[in-house]
Backbone as ProteinMPNN parsed JSONL, in Angstrom:
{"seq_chain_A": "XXXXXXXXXXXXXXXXXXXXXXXXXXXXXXXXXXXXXXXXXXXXXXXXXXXXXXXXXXXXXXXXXXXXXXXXXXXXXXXXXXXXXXXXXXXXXXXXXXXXXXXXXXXXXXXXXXXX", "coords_chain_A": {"N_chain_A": [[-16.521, -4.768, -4.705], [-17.694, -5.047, -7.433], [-19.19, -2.606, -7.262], [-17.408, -0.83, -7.158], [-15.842, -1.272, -10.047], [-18.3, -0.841, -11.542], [-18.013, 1.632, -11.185], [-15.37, 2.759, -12.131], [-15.711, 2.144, -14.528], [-17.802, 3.933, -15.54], [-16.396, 6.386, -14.9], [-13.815, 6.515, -15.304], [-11.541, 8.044, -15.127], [-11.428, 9.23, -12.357], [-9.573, 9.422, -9.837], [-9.982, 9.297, -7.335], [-11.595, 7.28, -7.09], [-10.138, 5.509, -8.261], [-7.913, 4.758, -6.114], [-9.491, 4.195, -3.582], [-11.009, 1.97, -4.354], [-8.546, 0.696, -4.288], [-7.561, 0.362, -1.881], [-9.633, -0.429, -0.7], [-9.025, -3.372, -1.45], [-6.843, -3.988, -0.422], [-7.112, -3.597, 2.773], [-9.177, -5.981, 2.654], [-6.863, -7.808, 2.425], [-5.584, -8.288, 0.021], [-3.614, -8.067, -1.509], [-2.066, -8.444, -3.519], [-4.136, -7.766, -5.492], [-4.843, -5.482, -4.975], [-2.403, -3.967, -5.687], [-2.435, -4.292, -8.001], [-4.484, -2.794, -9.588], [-4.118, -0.462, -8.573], [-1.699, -0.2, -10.39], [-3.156, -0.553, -12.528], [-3.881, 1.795, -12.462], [-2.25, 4.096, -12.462], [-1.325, 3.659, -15.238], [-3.352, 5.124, -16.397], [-4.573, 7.32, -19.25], [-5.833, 9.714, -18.735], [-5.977, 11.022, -16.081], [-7.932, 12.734, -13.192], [-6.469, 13.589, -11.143], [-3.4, 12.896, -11.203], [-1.351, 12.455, -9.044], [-2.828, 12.185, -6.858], [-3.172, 8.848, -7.047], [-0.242, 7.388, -7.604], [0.961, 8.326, -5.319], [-0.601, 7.026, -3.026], [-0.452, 4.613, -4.027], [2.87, 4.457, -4.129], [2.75, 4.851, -1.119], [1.312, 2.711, -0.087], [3.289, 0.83, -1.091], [5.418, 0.936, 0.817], [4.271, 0.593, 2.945], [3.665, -2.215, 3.059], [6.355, -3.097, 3.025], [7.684, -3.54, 0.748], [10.064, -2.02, -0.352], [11.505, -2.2, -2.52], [9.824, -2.095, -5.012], [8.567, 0.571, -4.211], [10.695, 2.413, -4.686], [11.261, 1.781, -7.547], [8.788, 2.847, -8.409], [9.025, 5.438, -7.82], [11.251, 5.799, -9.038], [9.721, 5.783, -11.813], [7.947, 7.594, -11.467], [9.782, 10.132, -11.32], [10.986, 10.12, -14.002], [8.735, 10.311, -15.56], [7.301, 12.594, -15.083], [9.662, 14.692, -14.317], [9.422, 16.791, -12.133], [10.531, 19.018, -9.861], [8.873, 18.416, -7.185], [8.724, 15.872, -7.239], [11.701, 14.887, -6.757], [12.164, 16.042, -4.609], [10.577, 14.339, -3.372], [11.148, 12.186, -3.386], [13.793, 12.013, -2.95], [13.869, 12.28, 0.048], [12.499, 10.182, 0.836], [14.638, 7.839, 0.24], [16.247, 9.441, 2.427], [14.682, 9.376, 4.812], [12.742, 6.613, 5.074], [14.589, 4.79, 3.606], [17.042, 5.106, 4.829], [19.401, 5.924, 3.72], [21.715, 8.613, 3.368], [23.801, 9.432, 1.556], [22.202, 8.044, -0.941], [19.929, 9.548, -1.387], [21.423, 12.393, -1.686], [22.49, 11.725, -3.739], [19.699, 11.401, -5.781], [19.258, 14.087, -5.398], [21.333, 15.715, -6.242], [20.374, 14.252, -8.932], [18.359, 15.633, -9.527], [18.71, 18.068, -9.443], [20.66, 18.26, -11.668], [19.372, 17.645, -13.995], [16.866, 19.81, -13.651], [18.726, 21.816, -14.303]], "CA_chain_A": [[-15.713, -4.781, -5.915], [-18.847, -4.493, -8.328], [-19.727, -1.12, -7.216], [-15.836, 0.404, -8.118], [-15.823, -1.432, -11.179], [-19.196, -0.143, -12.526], [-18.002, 3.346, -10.886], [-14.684, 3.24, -12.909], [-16.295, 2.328, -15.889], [-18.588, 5.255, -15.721], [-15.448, 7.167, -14.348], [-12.024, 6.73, -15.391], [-10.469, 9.603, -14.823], [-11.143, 9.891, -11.174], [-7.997, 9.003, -9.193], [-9.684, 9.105, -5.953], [-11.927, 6.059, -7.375], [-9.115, 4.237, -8.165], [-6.942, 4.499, -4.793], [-10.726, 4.006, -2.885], [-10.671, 0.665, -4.639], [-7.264, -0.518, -4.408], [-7.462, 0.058, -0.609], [-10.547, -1.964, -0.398], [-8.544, -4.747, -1.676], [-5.65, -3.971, 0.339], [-8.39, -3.781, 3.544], [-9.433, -7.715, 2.492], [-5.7, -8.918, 2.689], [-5.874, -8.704, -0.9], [-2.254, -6.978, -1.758], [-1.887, -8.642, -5.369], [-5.364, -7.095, -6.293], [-4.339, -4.111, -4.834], [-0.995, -3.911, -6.475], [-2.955, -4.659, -9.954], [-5.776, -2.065, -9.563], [-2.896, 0.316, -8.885], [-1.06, -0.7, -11.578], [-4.052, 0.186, -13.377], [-4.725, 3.384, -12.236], [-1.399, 4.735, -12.698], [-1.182, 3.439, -16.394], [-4.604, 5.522, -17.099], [-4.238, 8.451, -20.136], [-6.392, 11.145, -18.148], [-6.857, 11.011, -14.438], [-8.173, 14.073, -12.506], [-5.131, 13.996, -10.251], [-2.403, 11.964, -11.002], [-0.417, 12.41, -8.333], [-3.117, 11.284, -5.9], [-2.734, 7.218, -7.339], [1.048, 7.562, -7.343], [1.403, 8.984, -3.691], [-0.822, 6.117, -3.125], [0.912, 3.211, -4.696], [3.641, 4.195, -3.193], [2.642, 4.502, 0.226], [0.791, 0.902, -0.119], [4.343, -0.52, -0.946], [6.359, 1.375, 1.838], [3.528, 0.214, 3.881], [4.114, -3.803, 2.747], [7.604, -3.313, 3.622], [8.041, -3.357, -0.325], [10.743, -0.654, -0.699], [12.571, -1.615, -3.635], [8.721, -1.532, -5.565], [8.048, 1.853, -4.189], [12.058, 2.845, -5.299], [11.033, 2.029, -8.9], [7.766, 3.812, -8.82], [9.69, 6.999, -7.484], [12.121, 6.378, -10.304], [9.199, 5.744, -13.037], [7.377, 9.197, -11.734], [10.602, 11.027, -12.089], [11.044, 9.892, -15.743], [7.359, 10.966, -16.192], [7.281, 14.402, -14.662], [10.704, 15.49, -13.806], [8.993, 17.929, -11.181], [11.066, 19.406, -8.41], [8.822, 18.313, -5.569], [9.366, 14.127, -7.281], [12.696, 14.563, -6.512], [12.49, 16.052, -2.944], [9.646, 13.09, -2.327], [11.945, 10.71, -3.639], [15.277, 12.293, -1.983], [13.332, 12.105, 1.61], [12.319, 8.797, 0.675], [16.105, 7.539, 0.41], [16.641, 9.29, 3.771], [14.221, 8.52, 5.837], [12.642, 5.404, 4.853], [15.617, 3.396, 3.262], [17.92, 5.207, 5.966], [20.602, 6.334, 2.958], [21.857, 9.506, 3.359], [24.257, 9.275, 0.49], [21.363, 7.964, -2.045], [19.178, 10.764, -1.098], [22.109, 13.585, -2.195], [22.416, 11.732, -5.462], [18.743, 12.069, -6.05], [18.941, 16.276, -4.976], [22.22, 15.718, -7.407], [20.277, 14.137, -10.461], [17.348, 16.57, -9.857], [19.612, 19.795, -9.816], [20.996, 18.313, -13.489], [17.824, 17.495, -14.703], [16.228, 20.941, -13.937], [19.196, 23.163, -14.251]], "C_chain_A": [[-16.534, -4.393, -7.136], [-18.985, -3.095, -8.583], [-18.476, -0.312, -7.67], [-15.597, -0.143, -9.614], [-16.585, -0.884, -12.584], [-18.679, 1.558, -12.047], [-17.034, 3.811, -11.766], [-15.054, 3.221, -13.984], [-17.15, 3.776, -16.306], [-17.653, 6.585, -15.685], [-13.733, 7.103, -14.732], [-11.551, 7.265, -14.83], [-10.714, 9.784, -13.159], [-10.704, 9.1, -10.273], [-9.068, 8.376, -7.678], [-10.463, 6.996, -6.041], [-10.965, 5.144, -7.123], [-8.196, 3.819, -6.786], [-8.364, 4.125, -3.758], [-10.51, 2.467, -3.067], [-9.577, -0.238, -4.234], [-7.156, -0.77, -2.43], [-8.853, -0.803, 0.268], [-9.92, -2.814, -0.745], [-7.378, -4.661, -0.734], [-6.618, -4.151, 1.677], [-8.259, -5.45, 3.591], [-8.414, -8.372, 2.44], [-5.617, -9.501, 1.287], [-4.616, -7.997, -1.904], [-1.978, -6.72, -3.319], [-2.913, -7.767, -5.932], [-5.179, -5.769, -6.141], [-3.448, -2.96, -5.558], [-1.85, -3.778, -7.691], [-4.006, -3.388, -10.082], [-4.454, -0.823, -9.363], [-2.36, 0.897, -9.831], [-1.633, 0.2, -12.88], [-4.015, 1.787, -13.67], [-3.667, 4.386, -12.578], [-0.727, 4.747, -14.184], [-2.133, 4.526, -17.331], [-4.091, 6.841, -17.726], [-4.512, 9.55, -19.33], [-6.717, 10.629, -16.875], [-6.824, 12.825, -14.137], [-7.076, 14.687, -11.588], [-4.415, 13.013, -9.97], [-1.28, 11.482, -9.636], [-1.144, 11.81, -6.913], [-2.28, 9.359, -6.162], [-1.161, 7.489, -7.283], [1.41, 7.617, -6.05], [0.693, 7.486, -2.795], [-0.326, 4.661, -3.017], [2.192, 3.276, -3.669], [3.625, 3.836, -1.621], [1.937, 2.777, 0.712], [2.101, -0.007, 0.029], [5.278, -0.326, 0.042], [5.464, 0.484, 3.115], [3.162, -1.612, 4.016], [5.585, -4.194, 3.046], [8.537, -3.739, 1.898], [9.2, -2.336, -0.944], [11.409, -0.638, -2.415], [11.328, -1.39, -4.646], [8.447, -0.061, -5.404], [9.241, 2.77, -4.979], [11.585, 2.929, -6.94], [9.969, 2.841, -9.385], [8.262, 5.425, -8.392], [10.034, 7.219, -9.074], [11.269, 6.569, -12.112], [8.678, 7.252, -12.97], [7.984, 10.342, -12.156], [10.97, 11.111, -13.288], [10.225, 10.293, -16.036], [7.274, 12.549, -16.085], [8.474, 14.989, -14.631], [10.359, 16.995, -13.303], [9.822, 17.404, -10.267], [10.234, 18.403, -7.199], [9.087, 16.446, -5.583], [10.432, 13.953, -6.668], [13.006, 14.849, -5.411], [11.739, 14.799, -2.168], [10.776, 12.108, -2.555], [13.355, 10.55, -3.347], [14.67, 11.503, 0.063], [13.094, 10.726, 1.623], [13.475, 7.504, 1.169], [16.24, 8.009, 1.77], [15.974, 8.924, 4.525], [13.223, 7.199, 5.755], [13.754, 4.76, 4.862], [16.709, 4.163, 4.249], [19.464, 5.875, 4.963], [20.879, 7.593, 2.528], [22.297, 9.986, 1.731], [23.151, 9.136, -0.647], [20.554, 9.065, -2.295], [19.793, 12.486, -1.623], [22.361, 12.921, -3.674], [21.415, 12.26, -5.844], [18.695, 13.455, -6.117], [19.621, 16.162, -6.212], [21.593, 16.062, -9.013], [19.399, 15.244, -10.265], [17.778, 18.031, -10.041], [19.833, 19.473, -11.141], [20.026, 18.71, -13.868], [17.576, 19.084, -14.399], [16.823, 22.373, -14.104], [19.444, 23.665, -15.687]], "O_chain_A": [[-16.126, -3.475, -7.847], [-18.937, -2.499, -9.659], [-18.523, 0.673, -8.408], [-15.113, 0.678, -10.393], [-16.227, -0.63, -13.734], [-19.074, 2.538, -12.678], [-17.226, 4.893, -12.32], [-14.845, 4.222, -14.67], [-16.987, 4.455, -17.319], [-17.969, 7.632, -16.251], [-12.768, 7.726, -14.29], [-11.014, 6.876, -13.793], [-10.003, 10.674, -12.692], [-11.346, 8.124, -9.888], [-8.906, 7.284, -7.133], [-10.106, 5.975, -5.453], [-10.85, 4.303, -6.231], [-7.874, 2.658, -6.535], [-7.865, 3.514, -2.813], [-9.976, 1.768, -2.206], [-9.595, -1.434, -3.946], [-6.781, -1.793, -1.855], [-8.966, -1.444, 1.312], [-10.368, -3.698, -0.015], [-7.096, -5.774, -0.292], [-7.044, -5.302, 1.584], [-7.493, -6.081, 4.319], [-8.584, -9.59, 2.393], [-5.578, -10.715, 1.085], [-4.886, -7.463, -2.98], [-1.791, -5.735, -4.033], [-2.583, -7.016, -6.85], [-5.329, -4.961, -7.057], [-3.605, -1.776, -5.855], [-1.643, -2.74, -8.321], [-4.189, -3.204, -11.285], [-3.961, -0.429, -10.42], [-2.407, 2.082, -10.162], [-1.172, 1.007, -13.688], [-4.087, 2.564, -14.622], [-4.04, 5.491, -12.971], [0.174, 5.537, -14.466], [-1.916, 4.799, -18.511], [-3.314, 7.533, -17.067], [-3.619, 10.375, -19.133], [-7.662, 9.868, -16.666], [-6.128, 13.741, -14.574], [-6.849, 15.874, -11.352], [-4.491, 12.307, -8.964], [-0.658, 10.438, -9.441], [-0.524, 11.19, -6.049], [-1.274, 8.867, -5.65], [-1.104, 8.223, -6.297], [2.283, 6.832, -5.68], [1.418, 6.912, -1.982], [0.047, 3.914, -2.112], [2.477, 2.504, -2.753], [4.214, 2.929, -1.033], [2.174, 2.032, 1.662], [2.251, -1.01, 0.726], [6.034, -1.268, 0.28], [6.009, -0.142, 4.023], [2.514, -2.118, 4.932], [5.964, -5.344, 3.265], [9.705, -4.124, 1.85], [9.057, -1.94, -2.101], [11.675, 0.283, -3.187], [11.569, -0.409, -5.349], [8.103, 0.567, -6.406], [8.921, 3.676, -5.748], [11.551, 4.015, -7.519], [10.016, 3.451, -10.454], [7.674, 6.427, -8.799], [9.638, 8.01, -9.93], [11.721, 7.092, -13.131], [8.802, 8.049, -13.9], [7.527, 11.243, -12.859], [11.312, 12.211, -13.721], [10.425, 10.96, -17.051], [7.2, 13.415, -16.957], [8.361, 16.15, -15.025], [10.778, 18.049, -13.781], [10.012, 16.254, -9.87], [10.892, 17.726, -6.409], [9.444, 15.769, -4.619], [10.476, 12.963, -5.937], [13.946, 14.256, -4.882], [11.96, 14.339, -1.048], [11.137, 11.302, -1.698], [14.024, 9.519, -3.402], [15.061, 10.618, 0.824], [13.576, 10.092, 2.562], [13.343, 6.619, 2.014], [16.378, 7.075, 2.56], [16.421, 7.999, 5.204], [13.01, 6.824, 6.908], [14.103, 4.149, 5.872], [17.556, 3.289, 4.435], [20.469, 6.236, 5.575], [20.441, 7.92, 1.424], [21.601, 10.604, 0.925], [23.099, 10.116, -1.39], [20.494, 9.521, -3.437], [19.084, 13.463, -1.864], [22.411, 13.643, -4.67], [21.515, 13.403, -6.292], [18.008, 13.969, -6.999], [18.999, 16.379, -7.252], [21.779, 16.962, -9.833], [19.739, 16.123, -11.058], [17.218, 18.915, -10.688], [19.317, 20.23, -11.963], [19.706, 19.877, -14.093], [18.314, 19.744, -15.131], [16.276, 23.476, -14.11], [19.855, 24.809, -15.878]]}, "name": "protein", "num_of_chains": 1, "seq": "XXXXXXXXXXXXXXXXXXXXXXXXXXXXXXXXXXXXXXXXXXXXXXXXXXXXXXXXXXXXXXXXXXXXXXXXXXXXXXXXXXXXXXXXXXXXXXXXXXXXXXXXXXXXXXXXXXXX"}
């Protein structure tokens, strides 16, 4: 934990740091710390590649059996970016994770508004 703490400090900005970390705590059965270091990382002004921590995060909470957490982090990334491929991750998401065909053609839906 030391060694990613002095690494982010020296480092901000680099994503892979932060998801390195959070899955050492996830690793130790450490989910909350995980979740929070996350949290973090996806709050940060400049990362090198945002979309690593995000892809991340999510997969941590699909992978806790967390869905409706990963649902809101879909819906916070699409408010952030409103990029095309958010809304096919987060259509596919709806179908094959949560099993809802229907939710999954809204999503295509809002993302056709949104970018037409």
């Amino acid at each position: 934990r030391k060694l990613y703490q002095k690494w982010l400090q020296y480092n901000p900005t680099n994503a892979q740091i932060w998801v390195k970390y959070a899955l050492l705590e996830d690793s130790l059965e450490e989910s909350s710390r995980a979740r929070y270091v996350f949290s973090l990382a996806i709050q940060q002004p400049m990362l090198d590649m945002p979309e690593v921590c995000w892809k991340a995060y999510i997969d941590f909470e699909v992978k806790h059996q967390e869905l409706d957490n990963a649902q809101r982090l879909y819906e916070a990334l699409v408010d952030k970016t409103r990029h095309y491929k958010v809304y096919i991750a987060f259509a596919m998401f709806k179908s094959n994770v949560c099993e809802d065909a229907d939710a999954a053609r809204e999503v295509f839906r809002q993302g056709y508004q949104e970018l037409s």
